[in-house]
C-alpha atoms as a printed R data frame, in Angstrom:
   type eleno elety resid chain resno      x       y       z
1  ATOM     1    CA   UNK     A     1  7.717   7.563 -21.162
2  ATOM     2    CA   UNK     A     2  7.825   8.169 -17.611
3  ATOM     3    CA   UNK     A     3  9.451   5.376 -15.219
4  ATOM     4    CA   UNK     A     4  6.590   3.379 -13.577
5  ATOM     5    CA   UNK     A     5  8.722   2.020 -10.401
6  ATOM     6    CA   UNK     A     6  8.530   5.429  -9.259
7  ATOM     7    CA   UNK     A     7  4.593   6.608  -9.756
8  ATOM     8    CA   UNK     A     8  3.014   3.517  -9.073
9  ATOM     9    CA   UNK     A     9  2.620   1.530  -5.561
10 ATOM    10    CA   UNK     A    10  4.403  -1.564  -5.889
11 ATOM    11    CA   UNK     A    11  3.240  -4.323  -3.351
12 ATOM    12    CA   UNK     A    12  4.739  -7.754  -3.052
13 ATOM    13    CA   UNK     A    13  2.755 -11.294  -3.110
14 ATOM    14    CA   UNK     A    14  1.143 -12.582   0.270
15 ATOM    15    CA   UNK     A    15  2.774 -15.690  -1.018
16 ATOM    16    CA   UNK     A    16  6.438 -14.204  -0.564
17 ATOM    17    CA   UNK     A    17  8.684 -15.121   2.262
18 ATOM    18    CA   UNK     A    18 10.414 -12.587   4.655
19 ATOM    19    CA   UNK     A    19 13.967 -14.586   3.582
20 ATOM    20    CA   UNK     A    20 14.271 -12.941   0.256
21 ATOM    21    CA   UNK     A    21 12.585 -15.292  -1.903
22 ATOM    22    CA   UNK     A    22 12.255 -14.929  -5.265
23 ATOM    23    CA   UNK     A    23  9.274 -13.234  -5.927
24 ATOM    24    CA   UNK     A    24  7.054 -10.611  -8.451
25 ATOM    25    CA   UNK     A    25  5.429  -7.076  -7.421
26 ATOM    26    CA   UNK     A    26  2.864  -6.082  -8.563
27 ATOM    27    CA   UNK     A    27  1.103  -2.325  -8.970
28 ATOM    28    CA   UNK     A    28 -2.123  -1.873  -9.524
29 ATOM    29    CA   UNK     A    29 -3.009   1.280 -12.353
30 ATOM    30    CA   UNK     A    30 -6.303   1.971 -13.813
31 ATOM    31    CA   UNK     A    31 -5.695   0.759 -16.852
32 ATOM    32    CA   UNK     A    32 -3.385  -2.213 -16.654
33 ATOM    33    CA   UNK     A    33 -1.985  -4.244 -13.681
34 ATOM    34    CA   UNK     A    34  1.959  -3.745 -13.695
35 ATOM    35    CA   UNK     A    35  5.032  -6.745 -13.099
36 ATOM    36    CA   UNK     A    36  8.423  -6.205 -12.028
37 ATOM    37    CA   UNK     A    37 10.989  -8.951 -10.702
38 ATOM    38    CA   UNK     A    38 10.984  -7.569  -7.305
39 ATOM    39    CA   UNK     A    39 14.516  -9.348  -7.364
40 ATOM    40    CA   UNK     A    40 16.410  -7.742 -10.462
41 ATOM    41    CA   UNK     A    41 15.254  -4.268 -11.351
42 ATOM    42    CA   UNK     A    42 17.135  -4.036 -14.026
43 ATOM    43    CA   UNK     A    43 14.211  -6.070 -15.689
44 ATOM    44    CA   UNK     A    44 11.962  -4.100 -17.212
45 ATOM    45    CA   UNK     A    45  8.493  -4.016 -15.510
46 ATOM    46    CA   UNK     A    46  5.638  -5.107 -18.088
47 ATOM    47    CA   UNK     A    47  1.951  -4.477 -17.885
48 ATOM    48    CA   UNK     A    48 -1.165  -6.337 -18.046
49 ATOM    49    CA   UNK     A    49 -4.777  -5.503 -19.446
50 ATOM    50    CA   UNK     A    50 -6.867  -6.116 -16.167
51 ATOM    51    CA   UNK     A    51 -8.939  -8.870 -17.820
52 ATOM    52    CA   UNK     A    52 -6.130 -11.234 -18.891
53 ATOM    53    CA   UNK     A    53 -4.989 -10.312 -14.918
54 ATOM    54    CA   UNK     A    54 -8.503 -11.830 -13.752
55 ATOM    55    CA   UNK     A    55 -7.834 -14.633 -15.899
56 ATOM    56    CA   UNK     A    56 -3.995 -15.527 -14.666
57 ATOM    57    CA   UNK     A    57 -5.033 -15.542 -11.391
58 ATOM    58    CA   UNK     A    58 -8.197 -17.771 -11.614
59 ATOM    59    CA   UNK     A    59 -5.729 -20.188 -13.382
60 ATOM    60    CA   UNK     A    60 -3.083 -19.726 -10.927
61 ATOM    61    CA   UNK     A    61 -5.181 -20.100  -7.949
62 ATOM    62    CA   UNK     A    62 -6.610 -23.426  -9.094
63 ATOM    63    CA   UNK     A    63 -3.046 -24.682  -8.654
């Protein structure tokens, strides 16, 4: 398994402060959308089928 933080473009949330706020990246693959803590990398980052991304997002941005 190859290490994802590495091959894939991890941006951070227009939502996060320039203080160093706690915060997630995100990266963007064909297949999946991709999570890290953009705080701790020793957590693993996970992945998410694009569709169930759609669908965390609509929920999230309804507040």
């Amino acid at each position: 398994m190859s290490d994802s933080r590495t091959e894939l473009a991890w941006f951070k949330s227009s939502y996060s402060g320039s203080e160093g706020d706690d915060c997630v990246e995100i990266a963007i693959a064909e297949e999946a959308v991709h999570v890290r803590d953009s705080k701790d990398f020793s957590r693993p980052p996970f992945a998410v089928g694009r569709a169930g991304w759609v669908l965390f997002v609509r929920f999230a941005a309804k507040g």
